[in-house]
mmCIF file of the N, C-alpha and C atoms, coordinates in Angstrom:
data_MODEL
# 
_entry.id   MODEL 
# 
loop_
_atom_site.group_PDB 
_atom_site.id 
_atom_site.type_symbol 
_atom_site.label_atom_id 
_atom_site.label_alt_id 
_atom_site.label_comp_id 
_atom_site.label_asym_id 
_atom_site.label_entity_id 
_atom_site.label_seq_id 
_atom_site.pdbx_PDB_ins_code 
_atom_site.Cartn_x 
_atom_site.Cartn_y 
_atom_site.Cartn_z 
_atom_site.occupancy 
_atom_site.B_iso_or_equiv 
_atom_site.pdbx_formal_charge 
_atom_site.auth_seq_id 
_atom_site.auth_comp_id 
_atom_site.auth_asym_id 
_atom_site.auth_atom_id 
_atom_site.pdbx_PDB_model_num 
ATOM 1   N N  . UNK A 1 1  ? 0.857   -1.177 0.000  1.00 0.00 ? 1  UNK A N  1 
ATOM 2   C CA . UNK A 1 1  ? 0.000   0.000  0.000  1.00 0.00 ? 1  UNK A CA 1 
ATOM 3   C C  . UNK A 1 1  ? 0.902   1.239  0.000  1.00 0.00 ? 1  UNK A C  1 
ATOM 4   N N  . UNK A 1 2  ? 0.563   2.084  -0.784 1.00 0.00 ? 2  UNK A N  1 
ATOM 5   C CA . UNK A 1 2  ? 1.716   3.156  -0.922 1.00 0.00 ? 2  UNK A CA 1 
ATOM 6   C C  . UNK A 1 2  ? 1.586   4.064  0.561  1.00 0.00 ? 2  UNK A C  1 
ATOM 7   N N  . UNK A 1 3  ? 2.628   4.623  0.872  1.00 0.00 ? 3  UNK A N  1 
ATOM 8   C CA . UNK A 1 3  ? 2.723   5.237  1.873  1.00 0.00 ? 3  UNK A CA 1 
ATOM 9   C C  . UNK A 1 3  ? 1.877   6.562  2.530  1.00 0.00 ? 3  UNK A C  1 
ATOM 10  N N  . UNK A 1 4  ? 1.259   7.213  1.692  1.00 0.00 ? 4  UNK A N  1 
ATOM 11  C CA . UNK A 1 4  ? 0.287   8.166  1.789  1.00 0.00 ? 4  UNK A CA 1 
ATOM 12  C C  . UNK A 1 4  ? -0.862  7.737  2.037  1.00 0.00 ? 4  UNK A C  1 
ATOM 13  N N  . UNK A 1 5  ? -1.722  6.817  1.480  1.00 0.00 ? 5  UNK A N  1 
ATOM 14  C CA . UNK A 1 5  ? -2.675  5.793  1.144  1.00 0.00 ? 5  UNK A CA 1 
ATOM 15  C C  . UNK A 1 5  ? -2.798  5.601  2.725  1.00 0.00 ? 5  UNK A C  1 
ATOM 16  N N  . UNK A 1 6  ? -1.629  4.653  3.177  1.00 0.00 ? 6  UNK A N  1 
ATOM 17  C CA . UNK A 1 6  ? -1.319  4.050  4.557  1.00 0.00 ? 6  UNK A CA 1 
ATOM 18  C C  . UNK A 1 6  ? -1.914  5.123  5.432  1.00 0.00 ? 6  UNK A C  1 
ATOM 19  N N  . UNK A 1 7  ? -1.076  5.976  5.533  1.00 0.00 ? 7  UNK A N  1 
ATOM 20  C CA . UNK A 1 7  ? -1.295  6.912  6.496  1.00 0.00 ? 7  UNK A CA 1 
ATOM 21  C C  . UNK A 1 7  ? -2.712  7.885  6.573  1.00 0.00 ? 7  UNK A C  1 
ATOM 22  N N  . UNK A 1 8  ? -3.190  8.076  5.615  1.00 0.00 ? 8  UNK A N  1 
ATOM 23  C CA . UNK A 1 8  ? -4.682  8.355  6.003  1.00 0.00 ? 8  UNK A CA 1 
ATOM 24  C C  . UNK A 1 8  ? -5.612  7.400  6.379  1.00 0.00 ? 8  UNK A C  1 
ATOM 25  N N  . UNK A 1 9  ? -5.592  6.208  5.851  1.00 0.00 ? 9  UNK A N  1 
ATOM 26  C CA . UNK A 1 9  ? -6.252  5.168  6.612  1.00 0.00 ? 9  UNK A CA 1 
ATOM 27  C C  . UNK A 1 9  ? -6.054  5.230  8.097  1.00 0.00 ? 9  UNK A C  1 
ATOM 28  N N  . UNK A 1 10 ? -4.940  5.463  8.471  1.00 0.00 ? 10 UNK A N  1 
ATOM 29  C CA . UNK A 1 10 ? -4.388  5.015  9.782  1.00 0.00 ? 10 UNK A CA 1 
ATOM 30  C C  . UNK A 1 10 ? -5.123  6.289  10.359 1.00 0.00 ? 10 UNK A C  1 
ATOM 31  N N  . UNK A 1 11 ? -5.338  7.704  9.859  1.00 0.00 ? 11 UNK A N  1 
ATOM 32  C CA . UNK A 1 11 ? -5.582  8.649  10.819 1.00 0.00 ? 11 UNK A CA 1 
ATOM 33  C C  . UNK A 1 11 ? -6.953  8.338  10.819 1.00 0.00 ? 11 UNK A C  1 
ATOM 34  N N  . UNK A 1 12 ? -7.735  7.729  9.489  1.00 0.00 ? 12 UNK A N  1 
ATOM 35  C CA . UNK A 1 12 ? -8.834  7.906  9.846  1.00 0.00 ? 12 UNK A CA 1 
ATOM 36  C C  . UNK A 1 12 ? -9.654  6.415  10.590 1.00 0.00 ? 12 UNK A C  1 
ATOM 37  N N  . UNK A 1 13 ? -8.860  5.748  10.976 1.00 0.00 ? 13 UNK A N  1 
ATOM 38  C CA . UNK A 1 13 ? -9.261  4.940  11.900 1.00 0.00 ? 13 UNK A CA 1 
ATOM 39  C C  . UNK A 1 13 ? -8.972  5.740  12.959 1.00 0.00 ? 13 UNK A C  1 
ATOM 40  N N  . UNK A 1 14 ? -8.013  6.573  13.185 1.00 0.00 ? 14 UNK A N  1 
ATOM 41  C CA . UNK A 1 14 ? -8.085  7.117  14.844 1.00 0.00 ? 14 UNK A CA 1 
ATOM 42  C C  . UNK A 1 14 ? -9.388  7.647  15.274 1.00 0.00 ? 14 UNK A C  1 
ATOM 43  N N  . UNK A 1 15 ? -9.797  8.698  13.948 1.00 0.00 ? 15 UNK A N  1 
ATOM 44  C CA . UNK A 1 15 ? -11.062 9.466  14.061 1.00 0.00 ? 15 UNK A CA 1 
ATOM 45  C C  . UNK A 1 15 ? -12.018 8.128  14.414 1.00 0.00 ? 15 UNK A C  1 
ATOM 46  N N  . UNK A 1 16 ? -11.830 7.619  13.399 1.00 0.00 ? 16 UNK A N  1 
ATOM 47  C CA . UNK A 1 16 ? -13.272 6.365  13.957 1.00 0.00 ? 16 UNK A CA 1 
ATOM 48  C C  . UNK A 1 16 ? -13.473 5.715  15.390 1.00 0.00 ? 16 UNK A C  1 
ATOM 49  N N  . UNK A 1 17 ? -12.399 5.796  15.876 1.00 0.00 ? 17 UNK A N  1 
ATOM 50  C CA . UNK A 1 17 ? -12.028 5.077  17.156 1.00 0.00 ? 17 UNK A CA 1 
ATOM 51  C C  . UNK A 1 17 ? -12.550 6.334  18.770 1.00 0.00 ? 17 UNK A C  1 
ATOM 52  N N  . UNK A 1 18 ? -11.728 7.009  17.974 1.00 0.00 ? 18 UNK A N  1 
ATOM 53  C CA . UNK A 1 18 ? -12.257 8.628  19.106 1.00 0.00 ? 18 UNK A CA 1 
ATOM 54  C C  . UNK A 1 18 ? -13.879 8.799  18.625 1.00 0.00 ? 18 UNK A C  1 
ATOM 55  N N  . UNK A 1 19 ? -14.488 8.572  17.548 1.00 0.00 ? 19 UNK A N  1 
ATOM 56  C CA . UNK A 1 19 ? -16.088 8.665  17.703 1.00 0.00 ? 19 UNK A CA 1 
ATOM 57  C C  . UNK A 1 19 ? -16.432 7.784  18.451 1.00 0.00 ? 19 UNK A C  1 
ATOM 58  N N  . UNK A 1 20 ? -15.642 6.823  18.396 1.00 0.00 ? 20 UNK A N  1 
ATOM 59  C CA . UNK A 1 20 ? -16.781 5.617  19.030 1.00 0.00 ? 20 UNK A CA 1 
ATOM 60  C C  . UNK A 1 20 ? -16.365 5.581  20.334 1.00 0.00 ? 20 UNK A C  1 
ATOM 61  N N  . UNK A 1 21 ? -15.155 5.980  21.085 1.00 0.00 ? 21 UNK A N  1 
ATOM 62  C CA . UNK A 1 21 ? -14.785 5.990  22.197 1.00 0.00 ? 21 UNK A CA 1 
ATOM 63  C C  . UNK A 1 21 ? -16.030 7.172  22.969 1.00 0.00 ? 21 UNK A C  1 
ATOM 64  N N  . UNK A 1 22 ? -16.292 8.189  21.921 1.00 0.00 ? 22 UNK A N  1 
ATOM 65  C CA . UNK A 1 22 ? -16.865 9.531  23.030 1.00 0.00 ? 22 UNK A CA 1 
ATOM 66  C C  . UNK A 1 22 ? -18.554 9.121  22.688 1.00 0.00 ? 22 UNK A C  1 
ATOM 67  N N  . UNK A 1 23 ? -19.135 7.849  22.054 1.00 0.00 ? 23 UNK A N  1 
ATOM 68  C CA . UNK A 1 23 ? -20.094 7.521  22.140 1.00 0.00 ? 23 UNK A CA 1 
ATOM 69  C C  . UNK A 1 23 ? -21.379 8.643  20.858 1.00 0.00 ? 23 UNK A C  1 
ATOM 70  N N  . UNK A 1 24 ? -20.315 8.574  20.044 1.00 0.00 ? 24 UNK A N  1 
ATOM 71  C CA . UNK A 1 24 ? -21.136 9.293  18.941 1.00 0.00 ? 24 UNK A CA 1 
ATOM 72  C C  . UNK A 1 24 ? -21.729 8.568  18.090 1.00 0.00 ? 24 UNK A C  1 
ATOM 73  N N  . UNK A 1 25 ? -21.208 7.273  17.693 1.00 0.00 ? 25 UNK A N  1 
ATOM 74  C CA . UNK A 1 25 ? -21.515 6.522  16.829 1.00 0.00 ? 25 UNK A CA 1 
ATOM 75  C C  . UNK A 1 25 ? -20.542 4.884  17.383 1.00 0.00 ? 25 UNK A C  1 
ATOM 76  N N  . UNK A 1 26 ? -21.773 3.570  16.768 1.00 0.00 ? 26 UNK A N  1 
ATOM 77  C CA . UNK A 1 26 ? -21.644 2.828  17.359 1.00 0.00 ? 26 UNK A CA 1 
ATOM 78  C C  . UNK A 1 26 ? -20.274 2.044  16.479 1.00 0.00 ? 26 UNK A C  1 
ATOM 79  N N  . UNK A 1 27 ? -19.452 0.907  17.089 1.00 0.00 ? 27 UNK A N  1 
ATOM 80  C CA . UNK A 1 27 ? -18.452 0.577  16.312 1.00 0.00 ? 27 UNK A CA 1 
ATOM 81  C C  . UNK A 1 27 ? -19.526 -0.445 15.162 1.00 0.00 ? 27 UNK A C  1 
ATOM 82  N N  . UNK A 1 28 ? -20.542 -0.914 15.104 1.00 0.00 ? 28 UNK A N  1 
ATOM 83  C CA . UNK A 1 28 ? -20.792 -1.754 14.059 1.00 0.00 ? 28 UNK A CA 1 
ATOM 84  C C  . UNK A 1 28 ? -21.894 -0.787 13.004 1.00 0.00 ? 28 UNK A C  1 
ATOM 85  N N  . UNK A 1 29 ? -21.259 0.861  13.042 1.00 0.00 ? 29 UNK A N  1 
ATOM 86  C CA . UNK A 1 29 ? -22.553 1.410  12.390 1.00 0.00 ? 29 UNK A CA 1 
ATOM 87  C C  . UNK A 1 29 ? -21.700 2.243  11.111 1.00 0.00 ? 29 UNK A C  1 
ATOM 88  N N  . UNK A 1 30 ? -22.283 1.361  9.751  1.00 0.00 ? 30 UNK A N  1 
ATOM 89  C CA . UNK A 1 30 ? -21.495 1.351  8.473  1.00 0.00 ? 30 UNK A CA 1 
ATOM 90  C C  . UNK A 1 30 ? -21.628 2.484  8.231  1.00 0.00 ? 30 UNK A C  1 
ATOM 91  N N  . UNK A 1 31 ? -22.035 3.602  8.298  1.00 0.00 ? 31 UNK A N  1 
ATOM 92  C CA . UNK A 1 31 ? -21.766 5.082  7.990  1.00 0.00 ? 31 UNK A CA 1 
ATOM 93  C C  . UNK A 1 31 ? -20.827 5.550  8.425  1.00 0.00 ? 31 UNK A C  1 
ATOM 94  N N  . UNK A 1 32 ? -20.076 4.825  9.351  1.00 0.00 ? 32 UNK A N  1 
ATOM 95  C CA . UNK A 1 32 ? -18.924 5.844  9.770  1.00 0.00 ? 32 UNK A CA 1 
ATOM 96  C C  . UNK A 1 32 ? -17.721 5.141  9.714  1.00 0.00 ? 32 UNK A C  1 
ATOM 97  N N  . UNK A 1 33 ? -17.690 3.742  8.927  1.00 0.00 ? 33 UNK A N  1 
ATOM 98  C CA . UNK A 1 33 ? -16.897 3.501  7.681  1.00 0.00 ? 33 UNK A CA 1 
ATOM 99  C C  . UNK A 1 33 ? -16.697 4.241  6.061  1.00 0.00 ? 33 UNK A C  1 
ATOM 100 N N  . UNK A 1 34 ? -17.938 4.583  5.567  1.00 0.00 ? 34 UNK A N  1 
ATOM 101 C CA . UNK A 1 34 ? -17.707 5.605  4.522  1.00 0.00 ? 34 UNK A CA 1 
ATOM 102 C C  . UNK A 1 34 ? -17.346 6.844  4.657  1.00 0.00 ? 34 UNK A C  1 
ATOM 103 N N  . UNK A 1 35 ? -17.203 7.436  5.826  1.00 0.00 ? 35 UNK A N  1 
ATOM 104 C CA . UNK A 1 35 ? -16.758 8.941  6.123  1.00 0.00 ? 35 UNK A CA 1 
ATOM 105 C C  . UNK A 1 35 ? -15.113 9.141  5.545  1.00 0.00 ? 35 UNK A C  1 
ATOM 106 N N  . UNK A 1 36 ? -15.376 10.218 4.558  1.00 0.00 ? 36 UNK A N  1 
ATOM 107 C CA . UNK A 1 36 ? -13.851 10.553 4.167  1.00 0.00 ? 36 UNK A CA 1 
ATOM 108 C C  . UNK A 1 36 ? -13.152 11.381 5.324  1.00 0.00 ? 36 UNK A C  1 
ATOM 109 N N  . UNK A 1 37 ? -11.800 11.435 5.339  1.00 0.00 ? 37 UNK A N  1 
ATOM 110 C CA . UNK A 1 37 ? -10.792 11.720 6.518  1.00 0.00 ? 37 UNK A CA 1 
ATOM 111 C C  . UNK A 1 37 ? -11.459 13.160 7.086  1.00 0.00 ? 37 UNK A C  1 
ATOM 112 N N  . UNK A 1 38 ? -11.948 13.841 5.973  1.00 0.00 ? 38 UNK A N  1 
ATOM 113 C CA . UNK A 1 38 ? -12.307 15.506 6.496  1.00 0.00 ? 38 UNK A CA 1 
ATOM 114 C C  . UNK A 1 38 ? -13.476 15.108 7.018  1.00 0.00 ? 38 UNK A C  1 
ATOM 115 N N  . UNK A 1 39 ? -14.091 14.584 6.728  1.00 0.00 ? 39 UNK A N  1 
ATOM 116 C CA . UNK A 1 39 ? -15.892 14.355 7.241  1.00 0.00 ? 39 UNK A CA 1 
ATOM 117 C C  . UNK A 1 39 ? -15.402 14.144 8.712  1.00 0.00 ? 39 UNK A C  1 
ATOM 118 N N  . UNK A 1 40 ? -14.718 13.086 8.928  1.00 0.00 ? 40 UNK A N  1 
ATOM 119 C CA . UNK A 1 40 ? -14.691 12.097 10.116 1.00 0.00 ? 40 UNK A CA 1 
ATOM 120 C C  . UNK A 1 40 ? -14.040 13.058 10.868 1.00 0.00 ? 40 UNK A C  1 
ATOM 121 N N  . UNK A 1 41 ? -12.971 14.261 10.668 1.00 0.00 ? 41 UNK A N  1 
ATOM 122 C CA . UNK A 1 41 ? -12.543 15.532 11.630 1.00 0.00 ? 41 UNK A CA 1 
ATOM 123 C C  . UNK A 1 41 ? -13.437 16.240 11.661 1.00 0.00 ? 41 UNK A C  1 
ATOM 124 N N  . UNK A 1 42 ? -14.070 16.504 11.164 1.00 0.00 ? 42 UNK A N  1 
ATOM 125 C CA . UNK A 1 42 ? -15.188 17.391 11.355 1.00 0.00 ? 42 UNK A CA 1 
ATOM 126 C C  . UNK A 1 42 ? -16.236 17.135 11.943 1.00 0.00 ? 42 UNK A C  1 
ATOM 127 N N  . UNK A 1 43 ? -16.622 15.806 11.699 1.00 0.00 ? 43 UNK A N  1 
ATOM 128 C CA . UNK A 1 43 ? -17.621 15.504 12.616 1.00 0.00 ? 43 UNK A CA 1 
ATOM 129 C C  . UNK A 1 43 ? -17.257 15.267 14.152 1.00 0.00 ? 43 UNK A C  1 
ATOM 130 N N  . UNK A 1 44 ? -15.834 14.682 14.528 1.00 0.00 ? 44 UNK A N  1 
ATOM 131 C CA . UNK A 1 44 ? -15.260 14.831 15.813 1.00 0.00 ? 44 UNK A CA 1 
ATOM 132 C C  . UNK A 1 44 ? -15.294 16.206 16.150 1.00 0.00 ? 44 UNK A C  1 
ATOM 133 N N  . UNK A 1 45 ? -14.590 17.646 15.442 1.00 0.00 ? 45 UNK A N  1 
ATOM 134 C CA . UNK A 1 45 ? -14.978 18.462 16.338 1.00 0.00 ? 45 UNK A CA 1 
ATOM 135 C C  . UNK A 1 45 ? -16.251 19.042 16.620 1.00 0.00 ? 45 UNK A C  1 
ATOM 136 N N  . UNK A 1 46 ? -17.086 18.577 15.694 1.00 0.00 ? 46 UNK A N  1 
ATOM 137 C CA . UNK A 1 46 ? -18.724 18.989 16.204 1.00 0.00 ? 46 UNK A CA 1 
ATOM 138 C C  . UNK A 1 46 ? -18.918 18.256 17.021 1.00 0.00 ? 46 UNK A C  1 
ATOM 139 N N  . UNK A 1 47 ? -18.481 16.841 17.643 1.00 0.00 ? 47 UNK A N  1 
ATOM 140 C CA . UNK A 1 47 ? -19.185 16.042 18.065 1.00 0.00 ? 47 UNK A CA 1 
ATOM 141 C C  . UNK A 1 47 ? -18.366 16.665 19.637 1.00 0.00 ? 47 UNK A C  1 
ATOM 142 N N  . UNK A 1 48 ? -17.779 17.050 19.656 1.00 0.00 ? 48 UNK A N  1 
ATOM 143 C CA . UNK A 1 48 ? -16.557 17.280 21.178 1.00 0.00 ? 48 UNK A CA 1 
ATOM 144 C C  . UNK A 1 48 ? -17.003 18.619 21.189 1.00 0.00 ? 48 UNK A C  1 
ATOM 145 N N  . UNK A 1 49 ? -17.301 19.518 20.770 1.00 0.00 ? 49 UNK A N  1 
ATOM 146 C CA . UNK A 1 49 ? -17.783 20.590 20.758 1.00 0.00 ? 49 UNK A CA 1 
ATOM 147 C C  . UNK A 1 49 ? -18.972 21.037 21.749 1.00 0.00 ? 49 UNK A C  1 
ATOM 148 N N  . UNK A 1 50 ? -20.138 19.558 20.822 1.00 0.00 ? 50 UNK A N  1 
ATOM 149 C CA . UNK A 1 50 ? -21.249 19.964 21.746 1.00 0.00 ? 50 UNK A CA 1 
ATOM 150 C C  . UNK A 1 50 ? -21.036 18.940 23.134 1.00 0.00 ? 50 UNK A C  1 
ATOM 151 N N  . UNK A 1 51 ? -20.021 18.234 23.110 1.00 0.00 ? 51 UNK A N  1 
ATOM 152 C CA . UNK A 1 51 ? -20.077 17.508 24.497 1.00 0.00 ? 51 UNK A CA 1 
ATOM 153 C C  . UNK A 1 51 ? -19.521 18.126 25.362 1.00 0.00 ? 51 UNK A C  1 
ATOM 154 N N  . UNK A 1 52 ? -18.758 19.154 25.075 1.00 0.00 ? 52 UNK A N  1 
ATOM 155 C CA . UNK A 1 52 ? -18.203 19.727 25.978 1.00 0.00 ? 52 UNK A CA 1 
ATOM 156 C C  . UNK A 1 52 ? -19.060 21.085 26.712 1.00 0.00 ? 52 UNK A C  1 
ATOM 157 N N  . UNK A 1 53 ? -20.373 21.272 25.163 1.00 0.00 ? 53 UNK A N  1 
ATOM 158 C CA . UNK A 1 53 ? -21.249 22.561 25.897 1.00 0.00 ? 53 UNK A CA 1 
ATOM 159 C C  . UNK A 1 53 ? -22.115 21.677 26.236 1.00 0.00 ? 53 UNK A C  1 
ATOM 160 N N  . UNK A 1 54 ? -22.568 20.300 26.558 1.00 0.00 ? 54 UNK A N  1 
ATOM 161 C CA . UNK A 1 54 ? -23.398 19.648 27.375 1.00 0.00 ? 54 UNK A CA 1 
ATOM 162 C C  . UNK A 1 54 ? -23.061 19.471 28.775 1.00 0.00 ? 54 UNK A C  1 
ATOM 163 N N  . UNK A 1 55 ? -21.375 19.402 28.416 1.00 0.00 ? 55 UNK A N  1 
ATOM 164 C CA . UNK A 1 55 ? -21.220 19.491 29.950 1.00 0.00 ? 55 UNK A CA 1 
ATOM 165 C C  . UNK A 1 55 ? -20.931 20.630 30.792 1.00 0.00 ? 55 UNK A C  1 
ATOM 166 N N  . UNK A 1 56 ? -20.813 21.738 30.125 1.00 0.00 ? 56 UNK A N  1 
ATOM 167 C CA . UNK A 1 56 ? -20.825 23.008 30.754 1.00 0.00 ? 56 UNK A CA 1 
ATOM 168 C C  . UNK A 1 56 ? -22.340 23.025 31.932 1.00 0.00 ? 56 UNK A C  1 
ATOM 169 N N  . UNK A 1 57 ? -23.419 23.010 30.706 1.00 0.00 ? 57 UNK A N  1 
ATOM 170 C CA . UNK A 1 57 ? -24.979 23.378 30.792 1.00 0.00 ? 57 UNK A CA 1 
ATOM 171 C C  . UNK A 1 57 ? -25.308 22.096 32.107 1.00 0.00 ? 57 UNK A C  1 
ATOM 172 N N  . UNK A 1 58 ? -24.209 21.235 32.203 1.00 0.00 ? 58 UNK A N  1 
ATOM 173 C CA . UNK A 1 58 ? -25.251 20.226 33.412 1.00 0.00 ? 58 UNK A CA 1 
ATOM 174 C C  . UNK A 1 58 ? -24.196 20.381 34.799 1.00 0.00 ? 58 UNK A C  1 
ATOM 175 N N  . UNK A 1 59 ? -23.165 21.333 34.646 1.00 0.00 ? 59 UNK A N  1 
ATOM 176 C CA . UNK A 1 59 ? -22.291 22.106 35.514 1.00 0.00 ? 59 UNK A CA 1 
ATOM 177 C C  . UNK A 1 59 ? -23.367 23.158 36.427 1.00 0.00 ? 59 UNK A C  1 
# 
């Protein structure tokens, strides 16, 4: 696998892993296998975004 190739796979399993760690999406839920690398950052910082103003608001 060429080396560029490699390495976005690899980041965007991290993203997949940090969604599913902060409970955004489930590990067996095939939409967030098709997410391209920008989708899947972007949807992490929306997704940490509002968890973090959920947890302000129950502060």
């Amino acid at each position: 696998m060429p080396l560029l190739r490699e390495a976005v796979e690899n980041l965007r399993l991290v993203f997949i892993n940090r969604l599913i760690r902060i409970g955004a999406y489930k590990q067996s839920d095939p939409m967030l296998h098709k997410l391209t690398l920008s989708e899947l950052i972007d949807e992490y910082k929306n997704t940490k975004k509002d968890y973090k103003t959920k947890q302000r608001k129950q502060s």
